[in-house]
Legacy VTK file of the C-alpha trace (Angstrom):
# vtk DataFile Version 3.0
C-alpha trace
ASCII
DATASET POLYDATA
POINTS 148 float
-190.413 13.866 34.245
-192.647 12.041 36.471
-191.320 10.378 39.591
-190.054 6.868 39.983
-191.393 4.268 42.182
-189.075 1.248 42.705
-189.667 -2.068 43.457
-186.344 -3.964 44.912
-186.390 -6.094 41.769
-185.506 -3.658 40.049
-183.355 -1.303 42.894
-180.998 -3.683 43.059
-179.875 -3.268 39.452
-178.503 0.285 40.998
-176.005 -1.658 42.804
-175.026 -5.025 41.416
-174.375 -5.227 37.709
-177.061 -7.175 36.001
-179.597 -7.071 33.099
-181.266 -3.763 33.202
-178.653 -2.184 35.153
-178.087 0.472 32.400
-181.721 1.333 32.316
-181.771 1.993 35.870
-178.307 4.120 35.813
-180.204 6.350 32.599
-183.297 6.885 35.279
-181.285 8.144 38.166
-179.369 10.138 36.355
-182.312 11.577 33.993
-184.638 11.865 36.600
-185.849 15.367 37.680
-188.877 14.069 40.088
-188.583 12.335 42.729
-187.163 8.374 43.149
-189.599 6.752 45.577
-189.346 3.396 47.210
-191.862 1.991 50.489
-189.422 1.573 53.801
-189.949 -2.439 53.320
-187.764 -2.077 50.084
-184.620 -1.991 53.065
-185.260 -5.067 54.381
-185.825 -6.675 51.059
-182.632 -5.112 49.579
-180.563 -6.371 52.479
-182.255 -9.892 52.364
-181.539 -9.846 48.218
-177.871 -8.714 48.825
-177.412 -10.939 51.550
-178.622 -13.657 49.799
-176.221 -12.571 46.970
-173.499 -13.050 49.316
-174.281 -16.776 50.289
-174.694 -17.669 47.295
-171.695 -16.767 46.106
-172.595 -14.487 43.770
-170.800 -11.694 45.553
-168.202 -11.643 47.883
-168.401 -9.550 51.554
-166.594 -6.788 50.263
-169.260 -6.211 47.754
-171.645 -7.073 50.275
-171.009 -4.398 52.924
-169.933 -1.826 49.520
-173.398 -2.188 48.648
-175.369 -2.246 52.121
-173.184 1.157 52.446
-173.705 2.597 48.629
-177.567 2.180 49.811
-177.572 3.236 52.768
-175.711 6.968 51.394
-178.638 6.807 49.089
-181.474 6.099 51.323
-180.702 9.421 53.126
-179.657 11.377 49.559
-181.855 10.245 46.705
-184.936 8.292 47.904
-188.688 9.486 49.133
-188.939 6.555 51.516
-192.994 5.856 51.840
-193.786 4.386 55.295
-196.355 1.490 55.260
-199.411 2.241 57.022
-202.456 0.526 58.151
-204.489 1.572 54.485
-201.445 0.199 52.538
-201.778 -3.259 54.496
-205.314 -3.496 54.128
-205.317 -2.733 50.288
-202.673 -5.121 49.555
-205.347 -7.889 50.246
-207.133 -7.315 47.087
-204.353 -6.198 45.523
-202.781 -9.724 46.704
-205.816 -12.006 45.834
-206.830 -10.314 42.782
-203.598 -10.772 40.746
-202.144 -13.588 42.759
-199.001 -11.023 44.417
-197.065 -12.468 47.268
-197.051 -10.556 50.173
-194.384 -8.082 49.671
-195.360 -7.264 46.306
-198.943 -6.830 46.720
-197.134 -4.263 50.006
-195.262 -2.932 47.459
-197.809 -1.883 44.921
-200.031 -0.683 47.478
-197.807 1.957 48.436
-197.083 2.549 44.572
-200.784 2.859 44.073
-201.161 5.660 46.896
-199.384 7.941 45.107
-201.554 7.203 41.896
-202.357 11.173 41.692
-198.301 12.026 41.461
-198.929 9.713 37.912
-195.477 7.584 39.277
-193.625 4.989 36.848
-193.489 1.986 38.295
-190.116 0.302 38.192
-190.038 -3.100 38.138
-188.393 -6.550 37.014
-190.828 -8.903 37.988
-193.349 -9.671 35.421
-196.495 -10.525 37.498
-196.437 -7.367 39.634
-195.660 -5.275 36.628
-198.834 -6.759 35.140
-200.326 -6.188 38.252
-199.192 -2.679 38.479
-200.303 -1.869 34.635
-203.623 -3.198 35.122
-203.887 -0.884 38.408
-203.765 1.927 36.144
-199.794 2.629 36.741
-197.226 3.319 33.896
-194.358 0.639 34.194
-190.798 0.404 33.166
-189.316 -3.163 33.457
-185.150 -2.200 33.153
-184.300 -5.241 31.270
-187.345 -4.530 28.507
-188.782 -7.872 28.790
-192.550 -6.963 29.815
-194.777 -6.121 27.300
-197.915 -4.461 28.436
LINES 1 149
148 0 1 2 3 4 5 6 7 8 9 10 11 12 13 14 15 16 17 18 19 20 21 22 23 24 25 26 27 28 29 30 31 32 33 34 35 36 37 38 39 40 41 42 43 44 45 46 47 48 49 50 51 52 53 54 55 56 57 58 59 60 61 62 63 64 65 66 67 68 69 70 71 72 73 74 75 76 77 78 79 80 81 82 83 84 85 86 87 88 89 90 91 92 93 94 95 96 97 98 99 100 101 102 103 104 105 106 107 108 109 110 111 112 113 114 115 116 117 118 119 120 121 122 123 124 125 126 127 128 129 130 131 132 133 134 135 136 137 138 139 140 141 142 143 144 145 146 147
């Protein structure tokens, strides 16, 4: 199997039940390469899960369950890709060319450095998967709603 990259759309399925959560259970427990994620997927999972939390979605039980369910992870099951000066500087056409917001077009950048590894792009958000498919990656949205 090839490895996974995840974008924290699609991460946080791992850890809060929602659509697609299944998909992304099947993946980490199927996968035999590697599960990838960029280091600015752990401030973007805290700010989703804190966010979660305010709003009342979860309470801050599940809150600091969570933070600590990833945190286990992030030092058993992840290849954490640090963001380097290349990644920022390709993110700007990566950004401008398909309209990304910051993070993402960060986020696909990194993806997109590991291009010769062949790495699935995981994903819930339709306009980076679209990016990310017409980069050249293969893509997996959990919930099954992109069509490429």
């Amino acid at each position: 199997m090839p490895p996974y990259f995840f974008d924290t759309s699609a991460l946080v399925k791992r850890y809060h039940s929602e659509d697609g959560t299944e998909r992304v259970d099947q993946v980490f427990s199927e996968a035999d390469g590697p599960l990838i994620i960029s280091n600015i997927t752990i401030a973007e999972f805290t700010s989703a899960f804190a966010r979660k939390s305010r709003d009342g979605f979860i309470d801050e039980k599940t809150l600091r369950y969570c933070l600590s369910s990833f945190s286990t992870d992030l030092l058993m099951e992840f290849w954490i890709i640090d963001l380097e000066r290349a990644h920022i500087f390709n993110s700007r056409d990566l950004i401008i060319g398909h309209g990304l917001r910051a993070l993402d077009g960060l986020q696909l950048a990194a993806a997109l450095s590991l291009k010769e590894l062949k790495p699935v792009f995981v994903c819930s958000d339709k306009r980076l998967l679209d990016a990310a498919f017409k980069e050249g990656l293969e893509v997996l949205d959990p919930a099954g709603k992109f069509n490429s």
